[in-house]
C-alpha positions as CSV (number, residue, x, y, z in Angstrom):
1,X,-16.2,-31.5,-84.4
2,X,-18.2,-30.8,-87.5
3,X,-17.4,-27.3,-87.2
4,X,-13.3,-28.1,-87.1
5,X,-13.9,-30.6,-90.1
6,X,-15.7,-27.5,-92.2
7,X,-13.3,-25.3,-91.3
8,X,-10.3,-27.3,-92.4
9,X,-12.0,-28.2,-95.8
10,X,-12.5,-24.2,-96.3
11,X,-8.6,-23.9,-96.0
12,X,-8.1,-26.6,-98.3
13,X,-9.9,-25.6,-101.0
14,X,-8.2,-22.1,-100.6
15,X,-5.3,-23.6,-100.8
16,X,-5.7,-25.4,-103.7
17,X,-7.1,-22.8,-105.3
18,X,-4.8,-19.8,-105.3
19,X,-1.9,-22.1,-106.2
20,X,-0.8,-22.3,-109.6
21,X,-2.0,-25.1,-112.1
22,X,1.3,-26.6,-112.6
23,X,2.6,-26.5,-108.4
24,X,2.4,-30.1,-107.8
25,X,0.0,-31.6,-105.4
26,X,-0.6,-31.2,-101.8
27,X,0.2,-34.1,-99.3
28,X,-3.6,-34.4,-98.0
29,X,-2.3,-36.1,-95.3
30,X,-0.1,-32.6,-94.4
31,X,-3.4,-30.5,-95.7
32,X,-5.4,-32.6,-93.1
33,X,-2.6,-32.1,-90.1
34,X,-2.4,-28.9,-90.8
35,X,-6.1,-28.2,-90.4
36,X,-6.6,-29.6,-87.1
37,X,-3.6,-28.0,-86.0
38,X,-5.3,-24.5,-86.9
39,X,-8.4,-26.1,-85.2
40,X,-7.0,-26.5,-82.0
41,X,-5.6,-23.5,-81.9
42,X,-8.8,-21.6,-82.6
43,X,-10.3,-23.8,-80.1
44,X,-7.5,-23.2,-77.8
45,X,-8.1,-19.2,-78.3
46,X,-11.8,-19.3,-77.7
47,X,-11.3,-21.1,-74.6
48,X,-8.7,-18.4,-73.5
49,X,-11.5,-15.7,-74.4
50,X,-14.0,-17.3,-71.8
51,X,-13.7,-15.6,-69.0
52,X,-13.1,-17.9,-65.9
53,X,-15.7,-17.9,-63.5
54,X,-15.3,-16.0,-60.1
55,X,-16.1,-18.4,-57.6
56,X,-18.7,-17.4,-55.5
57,X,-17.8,-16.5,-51.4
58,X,-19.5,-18.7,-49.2
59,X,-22.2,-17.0,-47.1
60,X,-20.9,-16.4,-43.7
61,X,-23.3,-18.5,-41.1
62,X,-25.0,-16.3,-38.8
63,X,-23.0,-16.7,-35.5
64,X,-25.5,-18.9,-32.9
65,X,-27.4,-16.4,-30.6
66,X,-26.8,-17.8,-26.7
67,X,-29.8,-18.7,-24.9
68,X,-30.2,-16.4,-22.0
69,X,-29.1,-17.8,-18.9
70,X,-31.5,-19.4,-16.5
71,X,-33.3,-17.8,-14.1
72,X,-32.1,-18.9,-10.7
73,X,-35.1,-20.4,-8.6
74,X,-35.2,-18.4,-5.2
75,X,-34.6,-20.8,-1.9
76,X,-37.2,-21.6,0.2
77,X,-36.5,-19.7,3.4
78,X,-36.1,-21.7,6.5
79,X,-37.8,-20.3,9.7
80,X,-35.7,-20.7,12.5
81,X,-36.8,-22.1,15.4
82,X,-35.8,-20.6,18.8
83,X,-33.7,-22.8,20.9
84,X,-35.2,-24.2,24.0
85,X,-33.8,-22.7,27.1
86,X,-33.1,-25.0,30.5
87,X,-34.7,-24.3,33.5
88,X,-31.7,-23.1,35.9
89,X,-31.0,-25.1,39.0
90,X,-33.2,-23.8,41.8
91,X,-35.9,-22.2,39.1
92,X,-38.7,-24.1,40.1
93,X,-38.7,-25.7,36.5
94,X,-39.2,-29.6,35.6
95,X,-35.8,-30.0,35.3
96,X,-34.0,-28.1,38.5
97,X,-33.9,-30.6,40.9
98,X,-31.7,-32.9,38.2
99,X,-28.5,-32.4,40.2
100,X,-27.1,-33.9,43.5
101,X,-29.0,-32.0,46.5
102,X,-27.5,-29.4,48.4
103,X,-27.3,-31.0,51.7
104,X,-25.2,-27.9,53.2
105,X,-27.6,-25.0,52.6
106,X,-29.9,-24.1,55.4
107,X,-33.1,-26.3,56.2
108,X,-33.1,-28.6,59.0
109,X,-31.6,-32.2,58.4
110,X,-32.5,-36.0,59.9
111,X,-31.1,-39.3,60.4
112,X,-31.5,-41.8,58.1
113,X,-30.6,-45.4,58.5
114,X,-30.8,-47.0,55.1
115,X,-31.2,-51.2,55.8
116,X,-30.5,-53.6,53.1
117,X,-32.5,-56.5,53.3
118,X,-31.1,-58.7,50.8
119,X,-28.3,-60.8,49.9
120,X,-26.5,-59.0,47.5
121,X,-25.1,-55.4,47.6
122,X,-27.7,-52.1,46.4
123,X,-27.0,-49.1,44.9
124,X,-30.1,-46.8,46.6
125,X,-30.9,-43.2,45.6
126,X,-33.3,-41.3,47.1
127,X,-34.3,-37.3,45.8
128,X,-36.9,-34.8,45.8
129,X,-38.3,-33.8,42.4
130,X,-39.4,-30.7,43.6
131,X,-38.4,-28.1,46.2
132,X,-38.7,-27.9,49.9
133,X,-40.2,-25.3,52.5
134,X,-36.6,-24.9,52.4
135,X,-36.1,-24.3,48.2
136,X,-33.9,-28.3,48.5
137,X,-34.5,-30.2,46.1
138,X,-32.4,-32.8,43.9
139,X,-31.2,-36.4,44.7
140,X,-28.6,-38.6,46.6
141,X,-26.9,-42.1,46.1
142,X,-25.0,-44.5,48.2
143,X,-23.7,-48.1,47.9
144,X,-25.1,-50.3,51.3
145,X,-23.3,-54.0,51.4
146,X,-25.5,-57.4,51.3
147,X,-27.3,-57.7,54.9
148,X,-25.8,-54.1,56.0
149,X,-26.9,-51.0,57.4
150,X,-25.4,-47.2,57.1
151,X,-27.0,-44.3,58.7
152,X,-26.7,-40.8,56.5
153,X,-27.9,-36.9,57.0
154,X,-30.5,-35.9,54.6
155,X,-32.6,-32.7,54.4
156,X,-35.7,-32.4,56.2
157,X,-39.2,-32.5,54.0
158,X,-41.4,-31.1,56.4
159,X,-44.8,-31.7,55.3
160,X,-43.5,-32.4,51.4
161,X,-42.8,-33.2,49.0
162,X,-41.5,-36.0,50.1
163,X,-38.8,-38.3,49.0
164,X,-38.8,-41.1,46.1
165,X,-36.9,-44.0,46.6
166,X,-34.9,-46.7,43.7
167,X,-32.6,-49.1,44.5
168,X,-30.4,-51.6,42.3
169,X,-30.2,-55.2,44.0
170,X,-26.8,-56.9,42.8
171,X,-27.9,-60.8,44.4
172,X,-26.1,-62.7,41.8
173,X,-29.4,-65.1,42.0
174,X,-32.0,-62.7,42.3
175,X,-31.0,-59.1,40.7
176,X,-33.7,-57.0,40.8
177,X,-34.7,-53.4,41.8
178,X,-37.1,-51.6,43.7
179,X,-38.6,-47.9,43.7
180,X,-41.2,-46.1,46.0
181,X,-42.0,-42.6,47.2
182,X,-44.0,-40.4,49.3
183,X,-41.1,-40.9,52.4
184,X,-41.5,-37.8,54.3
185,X,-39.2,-36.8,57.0
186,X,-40.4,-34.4,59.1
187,X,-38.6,-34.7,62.0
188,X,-34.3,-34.8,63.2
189,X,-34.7,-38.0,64.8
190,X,-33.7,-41.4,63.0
191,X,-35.9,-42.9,60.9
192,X,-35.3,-46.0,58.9
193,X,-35.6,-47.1,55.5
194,X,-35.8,-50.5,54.7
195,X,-34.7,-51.9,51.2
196,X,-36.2,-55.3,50.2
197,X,-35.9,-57.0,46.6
198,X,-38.8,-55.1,45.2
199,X,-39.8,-52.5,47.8
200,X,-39.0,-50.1,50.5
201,X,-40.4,-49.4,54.1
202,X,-40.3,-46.7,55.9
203,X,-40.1,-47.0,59.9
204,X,-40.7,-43.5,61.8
205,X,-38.4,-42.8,64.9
């Protein structure tokens, strides 16, 4: 500002100075006007001359490097376990004689009077859990009424194995059931099995 002011003082005296003695007197109002006007245009020149500053480019970000992917965990591997194979039926194995018995293959067969003993109707099977001299083995069922009696073929068992017994006792007072074994057969005559609430008898021809 002090700069303008000095400037504008210069021009006045200049002014006052080359003019003749008898030109009347300036305005110093105009004289003053007139110098900031010239200031501000010198100012306005000098801030033409600056040159304007280039802004400066933003630095480009470095584009994020990917992680590299995981690496996949390997799977335990299972072993596998053979599958259990079944005895067939007439094998010899524990679990070949699980079927009805084959009462129509050869081997020589007996009577066998099955007696219920009590006062309510049994279900009665009787089996062999192993085979024969004549390779029969297996079970057999049959209903017998309260107090009744029914007489049925059955294989032979020579000198064994020999039968097991189990019965179901439907007496509406006294259910129960019974089971035995060791009931060889060993000859075709009749022989008689008694079934009682909790056990059998057998009774040779």
């Amino acid at each position: 500002m002090k700069r303008i002011l000095f400037v504008a003082a210069i021009l006045a005296l200049l002014l006052s100075a080359c003019g003749p003695q008898a030109t009347p007197t300036i305005d110093p109002a105009q004289v003053q006007a007139s110098a900031i006007a010239a200031a501000n245009t010198m100012v306005a020149m000098t801030q033409a001359a600056i040159p304007t500053a280039t802004p400066i480019p933003p630095t480009p970000l470095p584009s994020p490097t990917l992680a590299p992917p995981p690496t996949p965990i390997p799977l335990p591997t299972l072993s596998v376990l053979p599958t259990p194979t079944l005895a067939a039926a007439g094998s010899g194995g524990a679990d070949s004689c699980n079927h009805l018995l084959d009462t129509k293959s050869s081997g020589p067969s007996a009577s066998l009077n099955l007696r219920n003993r009590t006062n309510g109707p049994v279900t009665i099977t009787i089996g062999l859990s192993s085979k024969n001299a004549f390779g029969q083995c297996g079970y057999l069922s049959w209903q017998v009424g309260k107090l009744d009696s029914i007489t049925v073929s059955v294989p032979q068992t020579g000198r064994g194995p020999c039968y097991w017994a189990y019965a179901w006792i439907n007496d509406p007072k006294k259910p129960s059931t019974a089971s035995g074994g060791g009931y060889c057969i060993s000859s075709g005559a009749t022989w008689h099995l008694d079934i009682n609430y909790d056990t059998f008898s057998m009774t040779p021809p």
